[in-house]
Structures are given as structure tokens and as C-alpha cells.
mmCIF file as Biopython writes it, N, C-alpha, C and O atoms, coordinates in Angstrom:
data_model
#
loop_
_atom_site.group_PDB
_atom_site.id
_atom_site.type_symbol
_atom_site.label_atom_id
_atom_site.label_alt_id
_atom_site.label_comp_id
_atom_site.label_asym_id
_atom_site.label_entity_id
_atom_site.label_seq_id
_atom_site.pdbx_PDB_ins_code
_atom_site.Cartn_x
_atom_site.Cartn_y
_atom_site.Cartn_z
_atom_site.occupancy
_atom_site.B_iso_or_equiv
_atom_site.auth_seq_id
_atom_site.auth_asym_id
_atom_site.pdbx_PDB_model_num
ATOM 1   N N  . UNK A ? 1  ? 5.382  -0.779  36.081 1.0 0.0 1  A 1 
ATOM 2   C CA . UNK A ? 1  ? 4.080  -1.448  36.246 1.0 0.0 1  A 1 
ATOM 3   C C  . UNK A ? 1  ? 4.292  -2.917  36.646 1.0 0.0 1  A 1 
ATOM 4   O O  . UNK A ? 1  ? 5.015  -3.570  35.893 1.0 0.0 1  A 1 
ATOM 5   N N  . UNK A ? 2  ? 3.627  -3.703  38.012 1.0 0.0 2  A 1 
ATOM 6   C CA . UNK A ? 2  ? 3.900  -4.539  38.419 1.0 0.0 2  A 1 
ATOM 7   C C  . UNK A ? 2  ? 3.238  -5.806  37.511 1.0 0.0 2  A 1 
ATOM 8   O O  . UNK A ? 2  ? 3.628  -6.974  37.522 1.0 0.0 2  A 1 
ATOM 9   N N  . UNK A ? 3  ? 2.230  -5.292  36.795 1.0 0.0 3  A 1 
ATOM 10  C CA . UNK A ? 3  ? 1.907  -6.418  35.561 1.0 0.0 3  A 1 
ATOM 11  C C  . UNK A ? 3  ? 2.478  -6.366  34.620 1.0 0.0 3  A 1 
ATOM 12  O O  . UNK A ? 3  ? 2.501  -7.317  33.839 1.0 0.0 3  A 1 
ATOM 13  N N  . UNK A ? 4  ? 3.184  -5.122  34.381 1.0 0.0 4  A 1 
ATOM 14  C CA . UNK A ? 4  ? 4.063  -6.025  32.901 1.0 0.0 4  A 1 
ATOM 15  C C  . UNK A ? 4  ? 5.168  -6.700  33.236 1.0 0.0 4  A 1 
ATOM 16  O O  . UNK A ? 4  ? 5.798  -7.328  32.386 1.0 0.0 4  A 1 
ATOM 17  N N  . UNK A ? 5  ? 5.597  -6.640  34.736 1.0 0.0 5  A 1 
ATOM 18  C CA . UNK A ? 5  ? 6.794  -7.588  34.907 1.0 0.0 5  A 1 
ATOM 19  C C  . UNK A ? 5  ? 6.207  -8.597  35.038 1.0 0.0 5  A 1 
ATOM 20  O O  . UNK A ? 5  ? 6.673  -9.433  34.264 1.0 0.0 5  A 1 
ATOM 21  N N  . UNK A ? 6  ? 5.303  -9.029  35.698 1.0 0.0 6  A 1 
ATOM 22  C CA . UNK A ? 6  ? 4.529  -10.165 35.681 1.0 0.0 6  A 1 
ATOM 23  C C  . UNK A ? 6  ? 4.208  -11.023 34.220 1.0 0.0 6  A 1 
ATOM 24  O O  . UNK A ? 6  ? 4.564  -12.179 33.994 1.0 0.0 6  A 1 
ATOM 25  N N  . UNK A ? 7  ? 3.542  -10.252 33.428 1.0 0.0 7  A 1 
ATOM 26  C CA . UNK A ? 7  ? 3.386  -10.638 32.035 1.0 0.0 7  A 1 
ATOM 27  C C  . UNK A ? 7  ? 4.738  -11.342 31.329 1.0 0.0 7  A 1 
ATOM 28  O O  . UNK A ? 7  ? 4.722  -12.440 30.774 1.0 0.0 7  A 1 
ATOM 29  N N  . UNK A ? 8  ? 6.184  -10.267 31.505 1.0 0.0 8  A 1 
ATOM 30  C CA . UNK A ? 8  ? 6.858  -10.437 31.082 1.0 0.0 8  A 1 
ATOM 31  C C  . UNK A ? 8  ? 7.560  -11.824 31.573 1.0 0.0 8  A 1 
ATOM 32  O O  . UNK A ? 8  ? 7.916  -12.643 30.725 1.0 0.0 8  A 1 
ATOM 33  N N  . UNK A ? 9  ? 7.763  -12.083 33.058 1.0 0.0 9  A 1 
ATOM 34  C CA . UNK A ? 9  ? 8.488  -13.112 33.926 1.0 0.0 9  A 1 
ATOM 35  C C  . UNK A ? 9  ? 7.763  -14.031 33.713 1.0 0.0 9  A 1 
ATOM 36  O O  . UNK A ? 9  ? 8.373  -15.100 33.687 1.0 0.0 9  A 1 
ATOM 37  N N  . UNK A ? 10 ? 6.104  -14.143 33.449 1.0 0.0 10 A 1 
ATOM 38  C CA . UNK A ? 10 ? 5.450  -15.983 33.062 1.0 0.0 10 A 1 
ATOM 39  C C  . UNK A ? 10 ? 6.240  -16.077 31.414 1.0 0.0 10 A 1 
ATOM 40  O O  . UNK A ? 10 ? 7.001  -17.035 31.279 1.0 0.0 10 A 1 
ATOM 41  N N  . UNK A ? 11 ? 6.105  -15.285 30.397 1.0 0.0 11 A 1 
ATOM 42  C CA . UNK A ? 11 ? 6.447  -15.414 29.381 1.0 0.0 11 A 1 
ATOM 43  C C  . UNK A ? 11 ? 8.108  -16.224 29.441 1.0 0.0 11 A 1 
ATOM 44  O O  . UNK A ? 11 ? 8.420  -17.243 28.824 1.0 0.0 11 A 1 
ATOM 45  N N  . UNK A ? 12 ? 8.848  -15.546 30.221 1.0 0.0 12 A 1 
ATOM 46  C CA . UNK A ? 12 ? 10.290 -15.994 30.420 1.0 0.0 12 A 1 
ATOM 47  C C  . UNK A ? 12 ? 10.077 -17.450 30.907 1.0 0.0 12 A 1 
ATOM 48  O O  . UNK A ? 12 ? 10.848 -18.322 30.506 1.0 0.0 12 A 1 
ATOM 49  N N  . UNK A ? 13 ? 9.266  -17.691 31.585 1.0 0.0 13 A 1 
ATOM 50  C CA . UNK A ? 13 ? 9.372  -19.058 32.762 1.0 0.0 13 A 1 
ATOM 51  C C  . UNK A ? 13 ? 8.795  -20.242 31.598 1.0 0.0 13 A 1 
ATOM 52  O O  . UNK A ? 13 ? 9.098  -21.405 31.331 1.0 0.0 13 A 1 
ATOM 53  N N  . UNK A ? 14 ? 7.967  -19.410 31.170 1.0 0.0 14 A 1 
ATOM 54  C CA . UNK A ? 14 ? 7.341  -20.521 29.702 1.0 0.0 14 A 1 
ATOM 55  C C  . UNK A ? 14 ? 8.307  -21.061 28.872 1.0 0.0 14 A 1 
ATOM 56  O O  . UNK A ? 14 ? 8.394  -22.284 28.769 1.0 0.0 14 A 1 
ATOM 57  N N  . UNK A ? 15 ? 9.146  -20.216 28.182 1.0 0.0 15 A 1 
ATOM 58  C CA . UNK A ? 15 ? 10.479 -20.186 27.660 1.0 0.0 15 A 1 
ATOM 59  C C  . UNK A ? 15 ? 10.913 -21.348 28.122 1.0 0.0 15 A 1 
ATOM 60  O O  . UNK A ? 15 ? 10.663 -22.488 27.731 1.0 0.0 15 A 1 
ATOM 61  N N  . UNK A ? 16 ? 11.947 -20.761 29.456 1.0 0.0 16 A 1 
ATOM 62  C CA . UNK A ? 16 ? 12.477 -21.679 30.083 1.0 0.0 16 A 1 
ATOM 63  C C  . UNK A ? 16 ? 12.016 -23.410 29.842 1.0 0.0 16 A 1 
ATOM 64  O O  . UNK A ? 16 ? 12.576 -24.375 29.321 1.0 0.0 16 A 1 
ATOM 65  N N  . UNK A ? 17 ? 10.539 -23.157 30.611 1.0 0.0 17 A 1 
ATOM 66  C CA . UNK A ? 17 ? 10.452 -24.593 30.856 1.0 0.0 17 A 1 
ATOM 67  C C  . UNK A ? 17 ? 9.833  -25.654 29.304 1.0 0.0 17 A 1 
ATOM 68  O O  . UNK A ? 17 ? 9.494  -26.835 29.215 1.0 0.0 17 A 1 
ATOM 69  N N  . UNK A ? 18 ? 9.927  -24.469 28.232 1.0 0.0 18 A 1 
ATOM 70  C CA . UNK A ? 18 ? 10.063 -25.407 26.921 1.0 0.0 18 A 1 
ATOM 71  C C  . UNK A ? 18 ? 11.296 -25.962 26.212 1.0 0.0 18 A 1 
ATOM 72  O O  . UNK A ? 18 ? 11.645 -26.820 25.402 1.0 0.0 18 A 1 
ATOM 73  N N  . UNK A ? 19 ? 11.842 -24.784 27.135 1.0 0.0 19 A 1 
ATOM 74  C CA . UNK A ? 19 ? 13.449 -25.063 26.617 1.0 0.0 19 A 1 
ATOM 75  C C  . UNK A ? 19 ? 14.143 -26.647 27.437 1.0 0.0 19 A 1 
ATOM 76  O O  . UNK A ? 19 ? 14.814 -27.543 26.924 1.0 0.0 19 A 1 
ATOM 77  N N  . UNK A ? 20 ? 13.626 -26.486 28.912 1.0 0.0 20 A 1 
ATOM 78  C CA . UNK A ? 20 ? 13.749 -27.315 29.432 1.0 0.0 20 A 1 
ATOM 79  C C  . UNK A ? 20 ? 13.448 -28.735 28.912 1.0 0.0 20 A 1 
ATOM 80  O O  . UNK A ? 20 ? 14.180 -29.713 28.757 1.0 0.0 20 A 1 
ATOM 81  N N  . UNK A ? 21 ? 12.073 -28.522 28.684 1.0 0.0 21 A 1 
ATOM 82  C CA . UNK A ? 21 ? 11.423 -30.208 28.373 1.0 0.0 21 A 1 
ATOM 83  C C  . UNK A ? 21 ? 12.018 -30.591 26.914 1.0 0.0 21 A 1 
ATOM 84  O O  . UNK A ? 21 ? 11.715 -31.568 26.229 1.0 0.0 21 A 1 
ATOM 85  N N  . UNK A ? 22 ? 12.965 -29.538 26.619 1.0 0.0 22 A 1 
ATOM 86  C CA . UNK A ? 22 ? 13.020 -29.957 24.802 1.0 0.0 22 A 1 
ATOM 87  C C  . UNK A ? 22 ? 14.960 -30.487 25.437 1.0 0.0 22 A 1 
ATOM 88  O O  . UNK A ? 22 ? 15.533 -31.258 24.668 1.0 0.0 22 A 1 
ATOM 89  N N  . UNK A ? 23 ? 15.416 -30.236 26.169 1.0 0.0 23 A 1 
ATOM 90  C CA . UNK A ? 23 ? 16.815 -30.965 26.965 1.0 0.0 23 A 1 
ATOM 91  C C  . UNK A ? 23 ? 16.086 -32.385 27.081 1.0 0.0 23 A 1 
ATOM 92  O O  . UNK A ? 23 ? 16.193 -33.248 26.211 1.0 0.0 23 A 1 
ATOM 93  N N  . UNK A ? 24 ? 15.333 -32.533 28.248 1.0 0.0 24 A 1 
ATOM 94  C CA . UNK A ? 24 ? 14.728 -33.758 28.984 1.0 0.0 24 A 1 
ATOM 95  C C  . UNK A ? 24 ? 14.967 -34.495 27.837 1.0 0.0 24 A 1 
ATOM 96  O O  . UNK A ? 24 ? 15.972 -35.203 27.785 1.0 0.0 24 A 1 
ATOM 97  N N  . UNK A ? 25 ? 13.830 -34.405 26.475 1.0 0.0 25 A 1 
ATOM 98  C CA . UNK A ? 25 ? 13.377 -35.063 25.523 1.0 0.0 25 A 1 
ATOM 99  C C  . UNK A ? 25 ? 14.560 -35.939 24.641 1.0 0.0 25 A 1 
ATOM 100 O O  . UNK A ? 25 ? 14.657 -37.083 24.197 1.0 0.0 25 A 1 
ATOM 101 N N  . UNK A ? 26 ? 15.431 -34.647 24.661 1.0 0.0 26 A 1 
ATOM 102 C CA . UNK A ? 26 ? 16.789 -34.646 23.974 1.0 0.0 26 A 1 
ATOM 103 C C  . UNK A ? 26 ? 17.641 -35.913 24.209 1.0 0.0 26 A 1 
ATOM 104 O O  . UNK A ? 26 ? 18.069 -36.791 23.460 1.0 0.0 26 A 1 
ATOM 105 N N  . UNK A ? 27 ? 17.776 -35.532 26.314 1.0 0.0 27 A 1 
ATOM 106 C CA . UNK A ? 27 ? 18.284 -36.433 26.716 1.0 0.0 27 A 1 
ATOM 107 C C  . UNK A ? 27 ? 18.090 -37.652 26.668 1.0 0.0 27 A 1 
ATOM 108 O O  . UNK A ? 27 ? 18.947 -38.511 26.458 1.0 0.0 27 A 1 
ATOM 109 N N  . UNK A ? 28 ? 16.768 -37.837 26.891 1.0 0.0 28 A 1 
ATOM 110 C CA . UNK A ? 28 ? 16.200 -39.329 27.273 1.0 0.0 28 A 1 
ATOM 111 C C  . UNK A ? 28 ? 16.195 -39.990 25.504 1.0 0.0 28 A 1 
ATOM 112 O O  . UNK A ? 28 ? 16.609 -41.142 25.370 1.0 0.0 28 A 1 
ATOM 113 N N  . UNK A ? 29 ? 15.726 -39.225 24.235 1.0 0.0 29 A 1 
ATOM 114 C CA . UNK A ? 29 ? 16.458 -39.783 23.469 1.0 0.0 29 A 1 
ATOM 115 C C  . UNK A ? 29 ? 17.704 -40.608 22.955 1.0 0.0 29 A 1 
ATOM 116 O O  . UNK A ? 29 ? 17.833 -41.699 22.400 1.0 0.0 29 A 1 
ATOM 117 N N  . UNK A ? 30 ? 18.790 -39.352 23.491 1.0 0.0 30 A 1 
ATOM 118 C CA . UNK A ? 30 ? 19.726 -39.899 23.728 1.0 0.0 30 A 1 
ATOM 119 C C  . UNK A ? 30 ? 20.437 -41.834 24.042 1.0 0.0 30 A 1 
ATOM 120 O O  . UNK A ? 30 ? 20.866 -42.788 23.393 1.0 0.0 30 A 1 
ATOM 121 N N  . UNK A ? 31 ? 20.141 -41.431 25.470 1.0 0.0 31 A 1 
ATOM 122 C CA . UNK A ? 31 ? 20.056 -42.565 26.244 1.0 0.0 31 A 1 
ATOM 123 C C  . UNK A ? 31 ? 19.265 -43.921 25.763 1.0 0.0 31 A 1 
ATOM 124 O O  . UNK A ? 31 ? 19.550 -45.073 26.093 1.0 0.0 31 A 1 
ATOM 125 N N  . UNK A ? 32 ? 17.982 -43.407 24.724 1.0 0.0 32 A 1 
ATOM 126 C CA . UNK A ? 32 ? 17.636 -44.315 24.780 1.0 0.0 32 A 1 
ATOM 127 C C  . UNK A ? 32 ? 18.281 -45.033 23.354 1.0 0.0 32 A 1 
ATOM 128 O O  . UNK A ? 32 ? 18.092 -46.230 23.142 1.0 0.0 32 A 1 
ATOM 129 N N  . UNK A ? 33 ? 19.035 -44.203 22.433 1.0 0.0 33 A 1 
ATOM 130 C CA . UNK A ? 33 ? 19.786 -44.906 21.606 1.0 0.0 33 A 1 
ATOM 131 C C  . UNK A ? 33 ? 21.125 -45.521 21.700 1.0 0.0 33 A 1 
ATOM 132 O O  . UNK A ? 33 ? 21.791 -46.268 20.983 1.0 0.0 33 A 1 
ATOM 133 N N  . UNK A ? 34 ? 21.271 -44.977 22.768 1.0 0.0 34 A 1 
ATOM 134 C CA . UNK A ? 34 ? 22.621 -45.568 23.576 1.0 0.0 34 A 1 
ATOM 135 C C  . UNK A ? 34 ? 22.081 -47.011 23.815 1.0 0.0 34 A 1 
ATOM 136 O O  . UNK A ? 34 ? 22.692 -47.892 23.210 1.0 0.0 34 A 1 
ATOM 137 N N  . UNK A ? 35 ? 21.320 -47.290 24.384 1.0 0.0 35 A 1 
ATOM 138 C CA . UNK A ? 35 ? 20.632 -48.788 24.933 1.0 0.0 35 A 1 
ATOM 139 C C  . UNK A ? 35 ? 20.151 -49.657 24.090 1.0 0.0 35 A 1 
ATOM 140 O O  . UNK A ? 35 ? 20.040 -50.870 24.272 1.0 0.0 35 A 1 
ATOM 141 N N  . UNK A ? 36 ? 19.772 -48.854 22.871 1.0 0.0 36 A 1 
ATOM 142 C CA . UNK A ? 36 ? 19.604 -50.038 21.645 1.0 0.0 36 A 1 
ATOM 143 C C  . UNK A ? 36 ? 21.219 -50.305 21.412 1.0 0.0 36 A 1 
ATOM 144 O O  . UNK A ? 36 ? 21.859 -51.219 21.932 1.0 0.0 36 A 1 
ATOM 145 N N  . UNK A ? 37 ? 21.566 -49.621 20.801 1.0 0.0 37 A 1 
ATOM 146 C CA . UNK A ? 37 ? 23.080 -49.669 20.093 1.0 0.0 37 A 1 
ATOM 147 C C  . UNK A ? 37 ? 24.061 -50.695 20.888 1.0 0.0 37 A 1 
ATOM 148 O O  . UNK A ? 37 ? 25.021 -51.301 20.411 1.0 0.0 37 A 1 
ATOM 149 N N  . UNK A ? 38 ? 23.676 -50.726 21.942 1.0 0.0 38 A 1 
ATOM 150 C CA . UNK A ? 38 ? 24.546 -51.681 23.198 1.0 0.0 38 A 1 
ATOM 151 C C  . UNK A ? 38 ? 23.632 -52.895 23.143 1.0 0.0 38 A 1 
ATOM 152 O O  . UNK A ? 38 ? 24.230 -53.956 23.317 1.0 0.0 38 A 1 
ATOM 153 N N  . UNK A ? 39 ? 22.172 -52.995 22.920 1.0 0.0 39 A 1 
ATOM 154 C CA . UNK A ? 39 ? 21.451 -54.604 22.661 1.0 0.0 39 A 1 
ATOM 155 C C  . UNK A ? 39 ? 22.249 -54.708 21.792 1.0 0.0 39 A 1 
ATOM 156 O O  . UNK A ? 39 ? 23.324 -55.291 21.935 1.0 0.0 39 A 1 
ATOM 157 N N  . UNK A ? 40 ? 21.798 -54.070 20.563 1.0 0.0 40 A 1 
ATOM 158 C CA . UNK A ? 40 ? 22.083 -54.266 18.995 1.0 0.0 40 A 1 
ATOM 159 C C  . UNK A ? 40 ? 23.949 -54.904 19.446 1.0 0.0 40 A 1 
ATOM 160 O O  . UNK A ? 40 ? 24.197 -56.101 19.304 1.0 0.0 40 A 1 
ATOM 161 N N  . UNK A ? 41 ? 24.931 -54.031 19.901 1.0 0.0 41 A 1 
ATOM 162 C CA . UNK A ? 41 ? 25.800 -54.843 20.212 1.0 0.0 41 A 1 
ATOM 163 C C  . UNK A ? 41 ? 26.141 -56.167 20.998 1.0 0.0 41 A 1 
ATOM 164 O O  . UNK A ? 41 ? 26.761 -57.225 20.890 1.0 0.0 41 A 1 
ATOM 165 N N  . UNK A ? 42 ? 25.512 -55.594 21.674 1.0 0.0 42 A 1 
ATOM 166 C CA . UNK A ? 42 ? 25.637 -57.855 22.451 1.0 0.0 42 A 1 
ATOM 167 C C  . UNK A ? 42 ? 25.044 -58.572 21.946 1.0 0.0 42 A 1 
ATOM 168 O O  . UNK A ? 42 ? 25.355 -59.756 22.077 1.0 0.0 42 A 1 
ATOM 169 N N  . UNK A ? 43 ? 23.757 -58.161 21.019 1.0 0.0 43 A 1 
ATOM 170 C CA . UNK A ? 43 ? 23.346 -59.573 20.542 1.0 0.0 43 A 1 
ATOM 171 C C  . UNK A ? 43 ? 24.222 -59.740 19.310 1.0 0.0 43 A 1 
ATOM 172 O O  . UNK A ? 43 ? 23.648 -60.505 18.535 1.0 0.0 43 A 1 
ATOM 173 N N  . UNK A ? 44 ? 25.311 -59.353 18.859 1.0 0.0 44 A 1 
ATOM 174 C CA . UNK A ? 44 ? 25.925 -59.737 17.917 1.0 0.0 44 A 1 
ATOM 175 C C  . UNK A ? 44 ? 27.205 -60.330 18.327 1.0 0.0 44 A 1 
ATOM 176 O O  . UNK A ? 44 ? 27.696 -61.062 17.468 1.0 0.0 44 A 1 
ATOM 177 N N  . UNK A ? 45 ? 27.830 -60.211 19.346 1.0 0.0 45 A 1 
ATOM 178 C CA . UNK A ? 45 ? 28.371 -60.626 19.858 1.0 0.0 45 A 1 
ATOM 179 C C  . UNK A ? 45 ? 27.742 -61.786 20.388 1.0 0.0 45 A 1 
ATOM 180 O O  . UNK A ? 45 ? 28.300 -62.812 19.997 1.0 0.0 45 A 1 
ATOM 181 N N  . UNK A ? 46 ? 26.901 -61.955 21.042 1.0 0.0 46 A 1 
ATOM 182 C CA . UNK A ? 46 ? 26.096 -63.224 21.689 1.0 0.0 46 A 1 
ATOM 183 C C  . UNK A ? 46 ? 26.163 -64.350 20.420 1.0 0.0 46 A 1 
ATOM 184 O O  . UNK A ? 46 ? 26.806 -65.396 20.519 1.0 0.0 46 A 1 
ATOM 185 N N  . UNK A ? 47 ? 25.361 -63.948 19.161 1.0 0.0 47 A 1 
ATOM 186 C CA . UNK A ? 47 ? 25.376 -64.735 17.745 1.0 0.0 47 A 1 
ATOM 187 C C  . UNK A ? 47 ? 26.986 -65.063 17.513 1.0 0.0 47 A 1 
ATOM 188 O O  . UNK A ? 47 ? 27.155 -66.279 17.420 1.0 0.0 47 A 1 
ATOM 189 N N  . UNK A ? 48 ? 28.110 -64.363 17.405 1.0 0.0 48 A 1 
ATOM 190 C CA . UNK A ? 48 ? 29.405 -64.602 17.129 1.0 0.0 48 A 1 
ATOM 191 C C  . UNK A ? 48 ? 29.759 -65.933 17.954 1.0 0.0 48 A 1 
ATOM 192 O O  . UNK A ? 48 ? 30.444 -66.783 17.386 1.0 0.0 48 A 1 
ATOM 193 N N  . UNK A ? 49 ? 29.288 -66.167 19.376 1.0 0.0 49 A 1 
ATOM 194 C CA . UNK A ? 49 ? 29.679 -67.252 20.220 1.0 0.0 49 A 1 
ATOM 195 C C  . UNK A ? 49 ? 29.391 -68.654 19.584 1.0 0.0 49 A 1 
ATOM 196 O O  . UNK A ? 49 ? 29.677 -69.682 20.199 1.0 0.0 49 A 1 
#
């Protein structure tokens, strides 16, 4: 039946692209504690001068 593959393949793609945005989220987290941690480091270094 060409609708339950249908049914079935949006269900998969949904998946996917939650799975996806939950990487993105992950990532850009990431990164964005990387960029404090590196202020947070130079300005202590900057104060040490």
C-alpha cells in the first residue's frame, strides 16, 4: 500500500530531522562553551598582565 509507505517515510523523516536539530543544538552548544571558556581564559590572563 502506497500510503503506508508514505505514512511510514514522513514518520522516518520526522525522526531524522529531530534527531538532526537535537546534533545542531548539541553542537552550537558546544561551541558556544568553547567561546566562553576561551573569554573566561584571556581575561585572566589579560588581569595576570
Amino acid at each position: 500500500n502506497m500510503n503506508d509507505f508514505y505514512v511510514m517515510n514522513n514518520e522516518k523523516n520526522k525522526k531524522a530531522r529531530e534527531i538532526k536539530q537535537d546534533l545542531e543544538l548539541a553542537y552550537y552548544r558546544k561551541l558556544y562553551d568553547l567561546k566562553v571558556k576561551n573569554v573566561k581564559k584571556y581575561s585572566k590572563n589579560r588581569e595576570g598582565v
